[in-house]
C-alpha positions in Angstrom: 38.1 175.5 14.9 38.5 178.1 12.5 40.3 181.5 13.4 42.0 184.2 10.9 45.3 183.9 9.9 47.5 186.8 10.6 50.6 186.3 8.4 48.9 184.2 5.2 47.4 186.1 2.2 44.8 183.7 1.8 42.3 181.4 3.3 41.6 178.4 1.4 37.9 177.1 1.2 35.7 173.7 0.4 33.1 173.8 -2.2 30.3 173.4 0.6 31.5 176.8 1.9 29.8 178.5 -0.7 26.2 177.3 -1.7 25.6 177.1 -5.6 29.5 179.0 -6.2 32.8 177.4 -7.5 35.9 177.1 -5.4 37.8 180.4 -4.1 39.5 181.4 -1.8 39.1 185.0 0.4 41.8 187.5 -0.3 42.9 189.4 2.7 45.1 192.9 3.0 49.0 192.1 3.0 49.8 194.5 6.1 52.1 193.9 9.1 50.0 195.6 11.4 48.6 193.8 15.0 45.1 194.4 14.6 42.9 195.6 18.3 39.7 194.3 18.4 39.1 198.2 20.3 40.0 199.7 17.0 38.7 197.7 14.5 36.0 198.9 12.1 32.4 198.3 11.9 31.1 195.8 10.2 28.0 195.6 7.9 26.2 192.6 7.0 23.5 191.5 4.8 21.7 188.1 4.0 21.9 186.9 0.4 19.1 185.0 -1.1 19.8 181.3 -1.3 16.1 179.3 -1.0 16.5 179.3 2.4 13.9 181.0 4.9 16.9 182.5 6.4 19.4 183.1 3.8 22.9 183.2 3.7 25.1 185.7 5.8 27.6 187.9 4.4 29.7 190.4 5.2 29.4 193.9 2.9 32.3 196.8 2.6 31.6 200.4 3.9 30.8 201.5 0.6 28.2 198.9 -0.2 29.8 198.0 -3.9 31.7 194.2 -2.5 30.5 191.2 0.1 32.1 188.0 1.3 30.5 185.4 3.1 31.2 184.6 6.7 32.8 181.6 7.0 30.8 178.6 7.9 32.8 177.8 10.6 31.2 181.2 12.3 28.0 181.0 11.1 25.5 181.0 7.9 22.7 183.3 9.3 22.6 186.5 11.3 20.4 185.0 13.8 22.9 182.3 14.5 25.4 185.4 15.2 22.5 187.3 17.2 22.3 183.9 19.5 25.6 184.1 20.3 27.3 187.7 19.4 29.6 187.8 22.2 31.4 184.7 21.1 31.0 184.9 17.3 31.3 189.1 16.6 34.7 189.1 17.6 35.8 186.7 15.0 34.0 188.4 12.2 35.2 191.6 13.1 39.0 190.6 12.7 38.1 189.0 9.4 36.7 191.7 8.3 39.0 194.3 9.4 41.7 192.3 7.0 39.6 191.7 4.2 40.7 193.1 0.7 37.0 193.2 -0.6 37.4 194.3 -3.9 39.2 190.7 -4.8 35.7 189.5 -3.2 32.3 189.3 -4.8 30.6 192.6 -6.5 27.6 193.6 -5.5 24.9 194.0 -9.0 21.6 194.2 -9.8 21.4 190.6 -10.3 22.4 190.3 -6.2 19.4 189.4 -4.2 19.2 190.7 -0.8 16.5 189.4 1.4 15.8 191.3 4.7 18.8 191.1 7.1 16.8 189.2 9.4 14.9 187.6 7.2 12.0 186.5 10.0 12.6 187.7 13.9 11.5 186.2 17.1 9.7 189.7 17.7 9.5 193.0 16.0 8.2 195.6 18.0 7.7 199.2 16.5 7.7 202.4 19.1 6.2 205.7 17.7 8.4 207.9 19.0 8.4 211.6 17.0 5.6 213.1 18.9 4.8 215.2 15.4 3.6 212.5 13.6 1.8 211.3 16.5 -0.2 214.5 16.3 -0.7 214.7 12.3 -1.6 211.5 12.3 -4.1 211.1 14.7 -5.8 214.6 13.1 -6.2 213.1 10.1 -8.4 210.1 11.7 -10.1 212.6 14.2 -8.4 210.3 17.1 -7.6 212.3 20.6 -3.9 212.2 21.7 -3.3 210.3 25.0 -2.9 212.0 28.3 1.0 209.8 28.6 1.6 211.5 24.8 5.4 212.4 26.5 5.2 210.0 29.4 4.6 206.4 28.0 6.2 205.2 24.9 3.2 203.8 22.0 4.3 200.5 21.0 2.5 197.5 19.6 3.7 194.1 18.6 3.6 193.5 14.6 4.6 190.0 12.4 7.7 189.0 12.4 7.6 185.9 10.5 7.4 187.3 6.9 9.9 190.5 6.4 10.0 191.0 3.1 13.5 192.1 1.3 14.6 195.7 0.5 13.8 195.0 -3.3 10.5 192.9 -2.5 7.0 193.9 -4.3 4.6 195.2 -1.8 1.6 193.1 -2.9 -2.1 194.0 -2.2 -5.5 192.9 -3.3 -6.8 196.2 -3.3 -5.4 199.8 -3.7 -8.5 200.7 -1.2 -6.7 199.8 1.7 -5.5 202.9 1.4 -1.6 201.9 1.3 1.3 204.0 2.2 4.9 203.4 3.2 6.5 204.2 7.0 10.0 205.1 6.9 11.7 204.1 9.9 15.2 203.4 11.8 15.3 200.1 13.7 17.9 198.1 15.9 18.5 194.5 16.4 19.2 193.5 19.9 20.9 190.8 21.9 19.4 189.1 25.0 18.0 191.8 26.8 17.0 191.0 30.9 13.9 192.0 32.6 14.1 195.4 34.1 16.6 196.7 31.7 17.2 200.7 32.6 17.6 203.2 30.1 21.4 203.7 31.0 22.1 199.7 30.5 19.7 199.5 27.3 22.6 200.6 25.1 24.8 197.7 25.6 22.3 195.4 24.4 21.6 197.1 20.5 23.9 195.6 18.2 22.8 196.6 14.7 21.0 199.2 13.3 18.8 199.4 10.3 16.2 201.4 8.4 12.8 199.6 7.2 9.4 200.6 5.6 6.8 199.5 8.0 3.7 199.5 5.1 0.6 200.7 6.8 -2.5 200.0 5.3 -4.3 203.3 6.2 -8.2 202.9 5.5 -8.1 199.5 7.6 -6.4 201.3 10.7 -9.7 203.3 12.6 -12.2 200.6 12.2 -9.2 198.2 13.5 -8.4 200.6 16.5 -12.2 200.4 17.3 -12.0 197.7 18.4 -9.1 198.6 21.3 -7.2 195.1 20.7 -4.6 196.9 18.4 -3.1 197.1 14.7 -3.4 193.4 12.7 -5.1 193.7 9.3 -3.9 197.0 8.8 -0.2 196.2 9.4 1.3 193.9 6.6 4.8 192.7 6.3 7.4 194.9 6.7 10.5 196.2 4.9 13.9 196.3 5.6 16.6 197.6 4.4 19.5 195.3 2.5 22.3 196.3 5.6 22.4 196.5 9.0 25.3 198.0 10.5 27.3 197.7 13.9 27.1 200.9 16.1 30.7 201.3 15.3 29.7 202.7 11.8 27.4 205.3 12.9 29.3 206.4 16.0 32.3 207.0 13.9 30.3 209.4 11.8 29.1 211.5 14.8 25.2 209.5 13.9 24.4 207.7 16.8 24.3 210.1 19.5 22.0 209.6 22.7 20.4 206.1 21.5 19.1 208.3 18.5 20.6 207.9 15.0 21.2 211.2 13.2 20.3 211.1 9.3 18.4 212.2 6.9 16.0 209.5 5.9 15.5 210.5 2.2 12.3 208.9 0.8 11.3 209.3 -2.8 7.9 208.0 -4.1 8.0 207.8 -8.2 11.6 209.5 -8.3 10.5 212.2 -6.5 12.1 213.3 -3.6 9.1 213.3 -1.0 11.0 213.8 2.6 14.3 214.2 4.0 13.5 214.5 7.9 16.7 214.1 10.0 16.1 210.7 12.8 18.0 212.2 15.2 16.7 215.7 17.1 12.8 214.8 17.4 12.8 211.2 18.6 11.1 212.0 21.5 11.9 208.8 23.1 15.4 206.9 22.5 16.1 203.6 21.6 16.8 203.5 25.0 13.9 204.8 26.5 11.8 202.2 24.3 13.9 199.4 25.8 13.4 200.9 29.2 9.9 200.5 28.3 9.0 197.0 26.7 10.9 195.0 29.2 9.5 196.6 32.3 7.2 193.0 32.5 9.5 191.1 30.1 12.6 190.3 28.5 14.1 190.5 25.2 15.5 187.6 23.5 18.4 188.0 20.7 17.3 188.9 17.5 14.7 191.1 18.3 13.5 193.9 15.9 12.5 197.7 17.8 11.4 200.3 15.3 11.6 203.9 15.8 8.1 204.5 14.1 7.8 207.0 11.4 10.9 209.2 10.9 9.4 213.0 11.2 9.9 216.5 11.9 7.9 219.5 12.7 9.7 221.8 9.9 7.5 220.8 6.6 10.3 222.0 4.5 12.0 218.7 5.7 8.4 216.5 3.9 7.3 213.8 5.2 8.4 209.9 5.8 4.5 208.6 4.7 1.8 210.2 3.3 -0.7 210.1 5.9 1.2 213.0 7.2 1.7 214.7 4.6 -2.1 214.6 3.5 -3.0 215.6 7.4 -0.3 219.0 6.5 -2.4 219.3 3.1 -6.0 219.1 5.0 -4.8 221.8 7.7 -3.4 223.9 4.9 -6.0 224.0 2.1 -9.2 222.3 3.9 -8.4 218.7 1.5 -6.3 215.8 1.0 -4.5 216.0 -2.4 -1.8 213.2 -1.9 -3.4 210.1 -2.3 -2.3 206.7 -1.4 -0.2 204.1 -3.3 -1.6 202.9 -6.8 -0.2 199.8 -7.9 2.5 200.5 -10.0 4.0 203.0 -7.5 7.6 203.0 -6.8 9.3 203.8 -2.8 12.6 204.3 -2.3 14.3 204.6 1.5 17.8 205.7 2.0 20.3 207.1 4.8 23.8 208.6 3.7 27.0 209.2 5.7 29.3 212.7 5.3 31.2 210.8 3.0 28.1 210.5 0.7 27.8 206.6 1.6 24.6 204.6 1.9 24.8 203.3 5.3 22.2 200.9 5.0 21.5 200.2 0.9 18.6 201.0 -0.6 15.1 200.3 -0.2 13.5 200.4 -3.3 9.8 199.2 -3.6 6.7 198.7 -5.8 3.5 198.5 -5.2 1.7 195.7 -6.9 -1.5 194.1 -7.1 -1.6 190.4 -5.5 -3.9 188.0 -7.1 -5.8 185.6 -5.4 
């Protein structure tokens, strides 16, 4: 059984440790400190692309710049840690709390990050800023619903295909009318039946933002037919790290089951939105939980999105165009945004005081898919 040395410099690993690399060895701190698993840091992790379907799991320094894989002995993929994160976590976390990472691997532009959960037994997305709600539904002359601050909207979108924060967003046609969703989502554990919104918070272990692509000239005649999004919602996005709580609690973030950034989108290096996640999620990650499981549980590894990031001061822009196009038609009589062309460029990202990415970057294009 493998555990983490506390007075050796050094852990010495087999080839088969490390898929496709040569021999090394992981370089922890020298210190003479006891380490508390109560006090130890986050921990960010991120799947590296290695011709698996699920990748390989590593763990990434605060700063994003260095990774190191988690030992084999743990686990290779984040859904092995998801299905058993009360056993596994606390191993990782000690490792990583000793870790010297700059002796470990830099991160470039030649690393390949897929999607930290590369496919998910479920990913359900909430919509929970009542502004877009409104904007958006204007701009497909669709009534709001008498439980608009009652009853979370959820539906249930793919899970199998998440594509990679670097991944081309490939189409067949620009006429779908495509556009990109900025989001915040969490990965949970095993959550029971019945779960309350005062228990839900136990059961989030990362956190993560995502581009849910919605494919916005498929969505009314879909929603016709009252049997919910399909065609209209492709894979989604996510972003290269998700992040313990521990990260965004120690940054005064995560307050109330809401995370409190900025989401800062730009569409062809411009800066199109900069909404804050935190103040106008009308309902929490909490609430959300509170609400899919009243009939079900969760199992661990499951995906919940926040829906579309948004605030009702426009100086803050918008997280998807949709809404910006629905500000532009109440403002001037047209739409003058339009969707994404092929060749258009997205880019997601959520920074810390310290001027750290939390997450990495998502950084898209929009390409056309040939048949």
């Amino acid at each position: 059984m493998w555990t983490s040395p506390s007075n050796l410099d050094t852990i010495p690993l087999n080839n088969k440790f490390y898929r496709g690399t040569t021999f090394r060895r992981i370089i922890l701190k020298k210190s003479n400190r006891t380490s508390s698993l109560s006090h130890a840091p986050m921990v960010k992790f991120a799947t590296l692309q290695n011709q698996t379907r699920d990748g390989r799991l590593v763990m990434v320094n605060r700063e994003g710049t260095h990774f190191e894989y988690v030992p084999q002995e743990i686990c290779t993929t984040l859904q092995q840690l998801m299905d058993s994160w009360d056993d596994l976590y606390p191993r990782i976390e000690k490792l990583y709390s000793e870790l010297d990472f700059k002796q470990q691997h830099e991160i470039t532009s030649k690393t390949q990050f897929m999607a930290p959960l590369p496919r998910a037994y479920e990913w359900i997305d909430g919509s929970a800023y009542i502004n877009h709600i409104v904007l958006v539904r204007k701009a497909r002359n669709a009534p709001l619903p008498e439980t608009l601050r009652t009853d979370p909207l959820v539906y249930q979108g793919g899970s199998g295909t998440f594509l990679g924060p670097n991944s081309p967003i490939e189409h067949f046609s620009e006429d779908y009318g495509i556009d990109f969703e900025g989001e915040v989502a969490v990965i949970t554990g095993d959550v029971p039946m019945g779960t309350t919104k005062e228990e839900a918070h136990k059961y989030i272990k990362l956190v993560m933002i995502c581009n849910d692509v919605s494919l916005r000239n498929l969505i009314p005649k879909e929603l016709e037919k009252q049997f919910g999004f399909f065609v209209s919602k492709p894979s989604t996005s996510f972003s290269p790290f998700a992040v313990t709580l521990d990260e965004l609690q120690q940054s005064d973030l995560w307050k109330d089951g809401r995370c409190h950034g900025d989401l800062i989108s730009h569409l062809n290096g411009k800066l199109f939105g900069n909404p804050n996640a935190g103040p106008e999620m009308f309902f929490s990650f909490y609430d959300l939980i509170q609400h899919v499981t009243q009939t079900r549980a969760l199992t661990a590894g499951t995906i919940i999105g926040s829906g579309t990031v948004s605030n009702e001061d426009q100086s803050r822009g918008s997280s998807c165009i949709a809404e910006k196009r629905m500000i532009e038609k109440i403002e001037t009589g047209e739409f003058k945004t339009p969707f994404m062309k092929f060749g258009d460029e997205i880019e997601l990202e959520m920074f810390d005081k310290q001027g750290i990415s939390i997450f990495g970057k998502i950084k898209q294009q929009v390409v056309k898919k040939n048949k």
